[in-house]
SEPA-583126 format. One line per field, with one value per residue (C-alpha): residue number from 1; x, y, z. Coordinates in Angstrom, 3 decimals, padded with zeros to 6 digits. Each point is the difference from the previous one (the first is absolute). Example, Ala and Ser with C-alpha at 12.3 -4.5 7.8 and 13.67 -1.06 7.14 Angstrom:
<nodes>
pos <- (1|2)
c1 <- (012.300|001.370)
c2 <- (-004.500|003.440)
c3 <- (007.800|-000.660)
</nodes>
This chain:
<nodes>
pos <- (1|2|3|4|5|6|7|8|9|10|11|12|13|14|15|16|17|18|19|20|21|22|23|24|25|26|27|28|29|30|31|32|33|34|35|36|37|38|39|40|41|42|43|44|45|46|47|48|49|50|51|52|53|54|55|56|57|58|59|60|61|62|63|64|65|66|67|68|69|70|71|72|73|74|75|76|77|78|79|80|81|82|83|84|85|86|87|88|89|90|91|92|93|94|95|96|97|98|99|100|101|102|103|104|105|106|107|108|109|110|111|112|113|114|115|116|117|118|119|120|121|122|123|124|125|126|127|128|129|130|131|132|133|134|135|136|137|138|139|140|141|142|143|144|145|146|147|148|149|150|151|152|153|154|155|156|157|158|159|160|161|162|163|164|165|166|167|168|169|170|171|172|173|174|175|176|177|178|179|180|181|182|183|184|185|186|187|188|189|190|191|192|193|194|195|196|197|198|199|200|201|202|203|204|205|206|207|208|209|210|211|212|213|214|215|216|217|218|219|220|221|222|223|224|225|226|227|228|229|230|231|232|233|234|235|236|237|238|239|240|241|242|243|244|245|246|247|248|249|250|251|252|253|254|255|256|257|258|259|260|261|262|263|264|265|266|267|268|269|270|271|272|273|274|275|276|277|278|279|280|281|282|283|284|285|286|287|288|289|290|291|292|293|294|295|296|297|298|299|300|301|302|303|304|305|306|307|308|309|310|311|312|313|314|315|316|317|318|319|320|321|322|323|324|325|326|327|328|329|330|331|332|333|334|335|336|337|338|339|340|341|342|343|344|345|346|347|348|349|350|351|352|353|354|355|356|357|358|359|360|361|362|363|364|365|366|367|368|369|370|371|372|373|374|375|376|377|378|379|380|381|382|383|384|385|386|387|388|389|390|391|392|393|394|395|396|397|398|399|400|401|402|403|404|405|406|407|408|409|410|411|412|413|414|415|416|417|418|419|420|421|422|423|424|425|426|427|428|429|430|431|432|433|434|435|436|437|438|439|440)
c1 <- (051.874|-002.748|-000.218|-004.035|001.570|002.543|-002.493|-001.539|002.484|000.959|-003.619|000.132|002.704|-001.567|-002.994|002.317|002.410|-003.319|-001.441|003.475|000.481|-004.262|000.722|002.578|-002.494|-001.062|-000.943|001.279|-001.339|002.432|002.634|-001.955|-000.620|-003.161|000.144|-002.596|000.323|001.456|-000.084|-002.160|001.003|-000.161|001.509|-002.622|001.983|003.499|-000.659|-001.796|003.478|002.264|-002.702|000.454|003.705|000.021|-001.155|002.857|-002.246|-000.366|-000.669|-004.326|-001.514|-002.891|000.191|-000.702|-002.949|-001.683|000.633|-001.901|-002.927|-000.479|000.383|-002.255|-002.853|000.397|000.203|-002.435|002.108|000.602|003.725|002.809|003.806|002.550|002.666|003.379|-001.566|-002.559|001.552|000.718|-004.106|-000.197|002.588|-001.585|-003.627|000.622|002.275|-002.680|-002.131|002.344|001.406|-000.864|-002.196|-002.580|-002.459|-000.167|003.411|000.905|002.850|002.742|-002.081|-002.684|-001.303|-000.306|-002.297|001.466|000.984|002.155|000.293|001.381|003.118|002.675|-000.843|-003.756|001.401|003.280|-001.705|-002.087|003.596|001.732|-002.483|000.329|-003.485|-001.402|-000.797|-002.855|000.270|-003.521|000.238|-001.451|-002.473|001.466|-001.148|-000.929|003.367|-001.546|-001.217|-003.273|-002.136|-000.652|003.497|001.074|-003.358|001.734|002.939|-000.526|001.139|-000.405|002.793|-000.683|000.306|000.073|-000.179|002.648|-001.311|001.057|-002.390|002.486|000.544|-002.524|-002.746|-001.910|-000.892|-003.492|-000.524|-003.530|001.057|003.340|-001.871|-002.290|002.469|002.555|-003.164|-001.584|003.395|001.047|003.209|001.896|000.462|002.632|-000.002|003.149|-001.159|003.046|-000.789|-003.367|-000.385|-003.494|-001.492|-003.334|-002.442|-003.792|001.119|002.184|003.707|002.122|002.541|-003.016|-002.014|002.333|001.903|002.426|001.390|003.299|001.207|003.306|001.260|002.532|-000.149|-001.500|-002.685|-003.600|001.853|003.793|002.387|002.770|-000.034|-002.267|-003.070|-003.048|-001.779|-003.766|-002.320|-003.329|000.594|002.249|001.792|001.254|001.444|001.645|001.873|000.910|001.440|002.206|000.920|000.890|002.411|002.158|-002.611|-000.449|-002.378|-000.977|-001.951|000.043|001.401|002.426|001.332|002.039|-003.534|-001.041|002.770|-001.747|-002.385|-003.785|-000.800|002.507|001.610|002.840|002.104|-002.400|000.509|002.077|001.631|000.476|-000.171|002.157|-000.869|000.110|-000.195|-003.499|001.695|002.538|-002.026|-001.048|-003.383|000.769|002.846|-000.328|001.951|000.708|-002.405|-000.383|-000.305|001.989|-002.584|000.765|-001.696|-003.321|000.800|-000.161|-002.800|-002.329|000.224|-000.289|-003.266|-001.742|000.756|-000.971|-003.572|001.712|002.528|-002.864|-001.589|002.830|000.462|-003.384|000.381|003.356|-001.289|-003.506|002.220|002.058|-003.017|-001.499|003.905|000.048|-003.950|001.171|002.534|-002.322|000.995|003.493|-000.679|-001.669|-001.145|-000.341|-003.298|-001.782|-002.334|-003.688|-000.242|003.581|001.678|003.748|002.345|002.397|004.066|000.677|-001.830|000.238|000.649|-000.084|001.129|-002.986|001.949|000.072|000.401|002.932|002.514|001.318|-000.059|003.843|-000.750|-002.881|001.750|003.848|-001.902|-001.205|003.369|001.205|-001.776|000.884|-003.864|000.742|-001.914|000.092|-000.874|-002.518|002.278|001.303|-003.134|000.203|002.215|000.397|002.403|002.576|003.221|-000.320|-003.376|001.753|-000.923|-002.442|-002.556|-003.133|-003.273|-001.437|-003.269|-001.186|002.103|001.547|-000.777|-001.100|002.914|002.344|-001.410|000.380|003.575|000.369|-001.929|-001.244|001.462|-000.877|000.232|-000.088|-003.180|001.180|-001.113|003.304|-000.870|-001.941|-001.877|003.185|001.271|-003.154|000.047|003.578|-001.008|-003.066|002.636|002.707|-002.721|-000.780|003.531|000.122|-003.075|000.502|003.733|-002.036|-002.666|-002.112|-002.336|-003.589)
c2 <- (047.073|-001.831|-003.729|000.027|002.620|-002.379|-002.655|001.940|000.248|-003.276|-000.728|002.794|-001.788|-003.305|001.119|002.069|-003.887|-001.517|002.416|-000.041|-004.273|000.316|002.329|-002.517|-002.839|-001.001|-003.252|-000.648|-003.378|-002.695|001.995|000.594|-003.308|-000.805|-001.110|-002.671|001.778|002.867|002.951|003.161|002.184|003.952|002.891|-001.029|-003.267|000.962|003.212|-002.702|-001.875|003.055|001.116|-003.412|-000.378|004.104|-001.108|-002.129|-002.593|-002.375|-003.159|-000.649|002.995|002.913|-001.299|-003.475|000.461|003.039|-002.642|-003.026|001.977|001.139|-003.892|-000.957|002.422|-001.064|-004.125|000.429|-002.061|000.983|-001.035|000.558|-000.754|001.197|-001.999|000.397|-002.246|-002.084|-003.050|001.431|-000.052|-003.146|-001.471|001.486|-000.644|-003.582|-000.195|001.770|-002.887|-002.250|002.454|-001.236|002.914|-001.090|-001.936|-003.576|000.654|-001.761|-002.673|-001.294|-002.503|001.819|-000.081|003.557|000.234|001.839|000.226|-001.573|002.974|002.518|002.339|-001.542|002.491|-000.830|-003.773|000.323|001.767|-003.912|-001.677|002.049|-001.034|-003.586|-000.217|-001.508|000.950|-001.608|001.210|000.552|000.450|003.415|001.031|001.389|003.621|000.706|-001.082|-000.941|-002.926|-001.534|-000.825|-003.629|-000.553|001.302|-001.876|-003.271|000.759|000.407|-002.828|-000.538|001.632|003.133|002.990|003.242|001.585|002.230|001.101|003.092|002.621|-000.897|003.033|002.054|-002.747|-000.902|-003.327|-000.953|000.491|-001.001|-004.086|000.797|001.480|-002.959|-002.757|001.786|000.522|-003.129|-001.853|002.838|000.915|002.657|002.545|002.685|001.798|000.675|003.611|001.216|000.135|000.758|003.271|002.004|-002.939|-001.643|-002.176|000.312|003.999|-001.876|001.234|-003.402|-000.622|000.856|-003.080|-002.900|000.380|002.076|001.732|000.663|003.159|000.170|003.985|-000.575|002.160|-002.820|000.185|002.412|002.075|000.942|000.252|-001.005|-002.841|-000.955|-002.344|-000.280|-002.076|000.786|-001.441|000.304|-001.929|002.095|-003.059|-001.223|003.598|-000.002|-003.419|001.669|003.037|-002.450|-001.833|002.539|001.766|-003.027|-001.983|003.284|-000.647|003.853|002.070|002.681|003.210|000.722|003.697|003.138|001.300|-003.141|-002.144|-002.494|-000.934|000.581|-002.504|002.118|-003.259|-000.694|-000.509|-002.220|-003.236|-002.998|-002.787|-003.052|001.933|003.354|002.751|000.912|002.524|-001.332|001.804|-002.667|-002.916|-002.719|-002.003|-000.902|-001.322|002.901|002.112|003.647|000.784|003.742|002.122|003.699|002.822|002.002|-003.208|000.938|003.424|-001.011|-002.288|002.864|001.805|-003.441|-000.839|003.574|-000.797|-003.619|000.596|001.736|-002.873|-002.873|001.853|000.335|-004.062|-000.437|002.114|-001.692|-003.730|001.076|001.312|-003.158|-002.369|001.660|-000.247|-003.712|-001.016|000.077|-002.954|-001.774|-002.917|-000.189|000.882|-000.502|003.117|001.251|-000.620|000.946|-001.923|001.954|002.589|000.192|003.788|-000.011|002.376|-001.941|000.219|-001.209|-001.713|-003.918|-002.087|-003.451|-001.286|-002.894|-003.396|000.086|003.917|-000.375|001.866|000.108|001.986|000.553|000.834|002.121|002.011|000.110|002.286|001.822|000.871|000.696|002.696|001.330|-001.393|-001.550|-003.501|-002.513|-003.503|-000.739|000.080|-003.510|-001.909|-003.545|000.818|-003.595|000.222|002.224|-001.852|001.687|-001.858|-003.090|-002.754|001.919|-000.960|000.731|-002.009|000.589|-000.066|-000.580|000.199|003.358|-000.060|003.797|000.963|-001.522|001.230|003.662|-001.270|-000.500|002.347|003.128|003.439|003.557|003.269|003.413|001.942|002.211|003.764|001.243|-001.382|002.417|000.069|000.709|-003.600|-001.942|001.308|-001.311|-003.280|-000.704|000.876|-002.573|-002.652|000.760|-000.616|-003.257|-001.267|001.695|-001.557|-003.120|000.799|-001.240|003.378|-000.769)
c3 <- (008.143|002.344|-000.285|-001.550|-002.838|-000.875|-000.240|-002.425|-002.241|-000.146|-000.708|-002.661|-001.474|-000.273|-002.074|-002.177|-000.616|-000.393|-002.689|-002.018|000.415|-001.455|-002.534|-001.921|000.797|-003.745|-001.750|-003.284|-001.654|-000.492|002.143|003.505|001.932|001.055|003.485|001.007|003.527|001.983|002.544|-000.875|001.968|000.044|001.786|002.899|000.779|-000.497|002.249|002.762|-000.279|000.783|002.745|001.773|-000.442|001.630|003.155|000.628|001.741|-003.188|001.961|000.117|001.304|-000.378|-003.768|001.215|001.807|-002.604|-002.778|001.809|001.195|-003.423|-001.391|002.693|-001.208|-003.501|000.331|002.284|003.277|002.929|000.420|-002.170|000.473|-002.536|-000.849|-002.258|-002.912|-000.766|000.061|003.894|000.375|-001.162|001.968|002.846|-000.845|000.100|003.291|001.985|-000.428|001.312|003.087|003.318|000.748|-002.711|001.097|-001.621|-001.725|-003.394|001.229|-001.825|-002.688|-000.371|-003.250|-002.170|-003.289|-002.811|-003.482|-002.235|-002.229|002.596|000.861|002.236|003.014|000.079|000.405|001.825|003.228|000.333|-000.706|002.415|003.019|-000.516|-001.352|-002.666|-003.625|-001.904|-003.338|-002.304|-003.174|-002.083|-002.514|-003.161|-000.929|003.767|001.835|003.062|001.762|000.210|002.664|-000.911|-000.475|003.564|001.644|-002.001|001.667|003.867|002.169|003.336|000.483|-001.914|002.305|-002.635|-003.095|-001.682|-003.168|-002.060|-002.351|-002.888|-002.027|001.866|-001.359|003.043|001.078|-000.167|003.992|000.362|-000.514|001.809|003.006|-000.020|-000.046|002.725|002.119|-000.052|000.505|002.272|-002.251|001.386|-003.560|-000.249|-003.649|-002.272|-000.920|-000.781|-004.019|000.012|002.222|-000.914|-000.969|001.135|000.232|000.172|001.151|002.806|-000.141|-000.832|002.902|002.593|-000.357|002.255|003.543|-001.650|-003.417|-001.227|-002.397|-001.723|-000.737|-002.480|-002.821|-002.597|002.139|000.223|002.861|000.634|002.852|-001.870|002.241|002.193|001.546|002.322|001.845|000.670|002.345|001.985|003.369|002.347|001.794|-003.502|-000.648|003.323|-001.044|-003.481|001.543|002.589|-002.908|-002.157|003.266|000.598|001.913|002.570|002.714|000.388|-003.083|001.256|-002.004|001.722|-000.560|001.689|000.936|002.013|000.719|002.314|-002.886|-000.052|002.946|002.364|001.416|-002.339|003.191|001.727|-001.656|000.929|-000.874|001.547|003.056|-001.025|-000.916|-003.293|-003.021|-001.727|-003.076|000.236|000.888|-002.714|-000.126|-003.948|-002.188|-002.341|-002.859|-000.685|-003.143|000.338|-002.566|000.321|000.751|-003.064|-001.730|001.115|-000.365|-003.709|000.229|001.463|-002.946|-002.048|001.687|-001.345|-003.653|000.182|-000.988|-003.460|000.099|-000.281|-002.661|-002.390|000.968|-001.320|-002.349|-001.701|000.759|-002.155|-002.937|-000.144|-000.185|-002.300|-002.121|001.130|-000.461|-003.835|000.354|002.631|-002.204|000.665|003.703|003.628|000.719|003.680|001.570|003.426|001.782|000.769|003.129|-000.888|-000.738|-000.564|000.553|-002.481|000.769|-003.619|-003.112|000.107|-003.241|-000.652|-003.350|-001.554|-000.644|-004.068|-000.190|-002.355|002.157|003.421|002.801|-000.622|-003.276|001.159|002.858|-001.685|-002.905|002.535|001.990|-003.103|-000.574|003.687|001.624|003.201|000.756|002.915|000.225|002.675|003.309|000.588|-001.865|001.476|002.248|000.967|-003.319|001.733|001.474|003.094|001.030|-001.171|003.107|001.808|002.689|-001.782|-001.437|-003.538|-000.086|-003.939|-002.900|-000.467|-003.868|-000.083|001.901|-002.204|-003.195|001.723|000.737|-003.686|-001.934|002.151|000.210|000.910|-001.056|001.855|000.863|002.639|-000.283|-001.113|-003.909|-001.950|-003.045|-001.569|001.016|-000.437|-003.721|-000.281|001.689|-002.477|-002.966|001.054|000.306|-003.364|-001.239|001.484|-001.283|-003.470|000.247|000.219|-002.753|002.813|000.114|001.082)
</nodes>
């Protein structure tokens, strides 16, 4: 049997798994859980998996660079640079502006904007360079900083902005812009929950020197792991790339095809007056953050349903206000700021001091009845033991960020809840509030 009909039948017998695991795919209420987040995947991605893994080269290849000129098309940037996670793109968005190929580089001190209310790996990346963290506080119902607080915040020390679309809700760019241009703040953009979204029919993530994306499967688009960096200026993506390959001087791809690398003069390089393999020769203190190429394999056929994906989001997060706009009494509801039009990665809730219950109270009757919530990543993260003695400067009193820290949570929106769920959802709220005899 020839290699390409064995292929086929292992592809045959992927659809037919994939139809019989679908077929026993039911929700039952009160017995099915309802996720706040999760793959969806079809026969598409598992058979992009096995094709990837079949050509025995599994390392970043043809996958790799069909994948980012796709992404490129659809955010709109020129560069993109996969990496294994996006805490990876973070990690690395920030260290390019401090390599010694970027011009002006951020030096240890340096002073970074961002907020209070925040997950650890938008934060740790400014920690980890031996900068410095000036924390703003947030608005309740948006999530998301202000421009007058960040303006009230810069220093003369103040180098950069870090600032993510929290929950897909997008910052209000306009007075962000402003300030970072008129101070000349360097801006990258935590993106990584908030995929699809825009603002003012700009794609969020596009709008500073660099955005970030996180494809983990609670978010818009899955790799089952995975990240990217995106930018516009081709000497910055250079730096990422060295970064991302241990600090490589050469970026070149390198391959069985053209082994010297596209500049023909791998072997023409030295060092210190030898010759040597530019392959092997190190302009950056770098990491190994590559993905696997049957990752993007996967995130091809992600990146074709995302337009469906981002509907259903909008879709769920409608159906929930709506539910929720009837106890708008007991809670802050989620908000966006004008020009604004999230893609949101889950629906935000903040209980009112004097509701007459707690968010444990809120959320426990929840799990109980097998529907998933989170509390809003870290909150004040400034709270967590780990950040305990830290070099950083607060800028204003973090009074928003601790209420989230006390009183917000989140439930699921992601496309793989149906109207099946939400009418489940909507009849567990009831019980708690009819528990209560607290019924608007």
């Amino acid at each position: 049997m020839s290699e390409e009909l064995l292929k086929e039948r292992i592809m045959a017998l992927v659809e037919k798994l994939y139809a019989e695991r679908e077929a026993k795919r039911t929700f039952v209420a009160g017995k099915t859980r309802v996720r706040f987040s999760g793959d969806i995947y079809d026969q598409l991605e598992l058979k992009a998996r096995v094709s990837a893994v079949l050509k025995e080269w599994i390392t970043l290849g043809e996958y790799d660079v069909k994948f980012r000129e796709e992404f490129s098309r659809f955010m709109g940037m020129k560069h993109i640079v996969l990496t294994n996670s996006g805490s990876s793109a973070n990690l690395l968005a920030v260290s390019a502006l401090c390599a010694k190929s970027f011009p002006g580089r951020l030096v240890a001190g340096d002073e970074v904007i961002t907020p209070a209310c925040t997950f650890p790996t938008t934060l740790n990346p400014i920690i980890f360079n031996n900068l410095v963290p000036v924390f703003v506080d947030v608005s309740l119902g948006t999530y998301n900083v202000s421009a007058k607080g960040m303006e009230k915040a810069i220093s003369k020390k103040t180098r950069a902005v870090f600032i993510p679309h929290t929950l897909g809700n997008p910052n209000e760019m306009d007075g962000i812009m402003s300030v970072c241009e008129e101070h000349g703040l360097l801006l990258i953009e935590d993106n990584c929950d908030a995929l699809d979204s825009s603002y003012g029919g700009k794609k969020t993530g596009t709008f500073g020197l660099m955005g970030t994306s996180s494809f983990y499967p609670a978010h818009h688009l899955s790799m089952g792991e995975g990240g990217a960096v995106y930018t516009n200026d081709h000497s910055l993506f250079r730096t990422l790339l060295s970064l991302r390959n241990w600090g490589r001087a050469c970026y070149c791809d390198l391959d069985e095809k053209n082994p010297l690398g596209s500049c023909n003069a791998r072997f023409n390089f030295r060092v210190k007056g030898i010759p040597y393999d530019h392959k092997y020769i190190y302009s950056n203190i770098g990491f190994n953050l590559k993905p696997l190429d049957l990752q993007p394999a996967v995130g091809i056929e992600q990146l074709r349903k995302l337009p469906s994906f981002t509907e259903k989001r909008k879709r769920n997060f409608s159906a929930l206000y709506s539910l929720f706009s009837r106890y708008s009494d007991y809670f802050i509801l989620p908000e966006s700021v004008p020009k604004a039009d999230p893609s949101w990665f889950g629906f935000p809730l903040t209980i009112r001091d004097g509701a007459g219950f707690t968010r444990e109270e809120f959320t426990s009757h929840l799990e109980a009845n097998l529907i998933e919530t989170r509390v809003l990543f870290a909150g004040n993260i400034l709270n967590h033991p780990a950040y305990d003695g830290i070099r950083c400067r607060v800028a204003e009193p973090l009074v928003n960020s601790d209420k989230i820290f006390r009183s917000t949570m989140f439930m699921g929106v992601y496309p793989g809840i149906g109207p099946e769920q939400l009418s489940y959802i909507e009849s567990v709220v009831t019980d708690f509030f009819r528990k209560r005899k607290t019924l608007p």
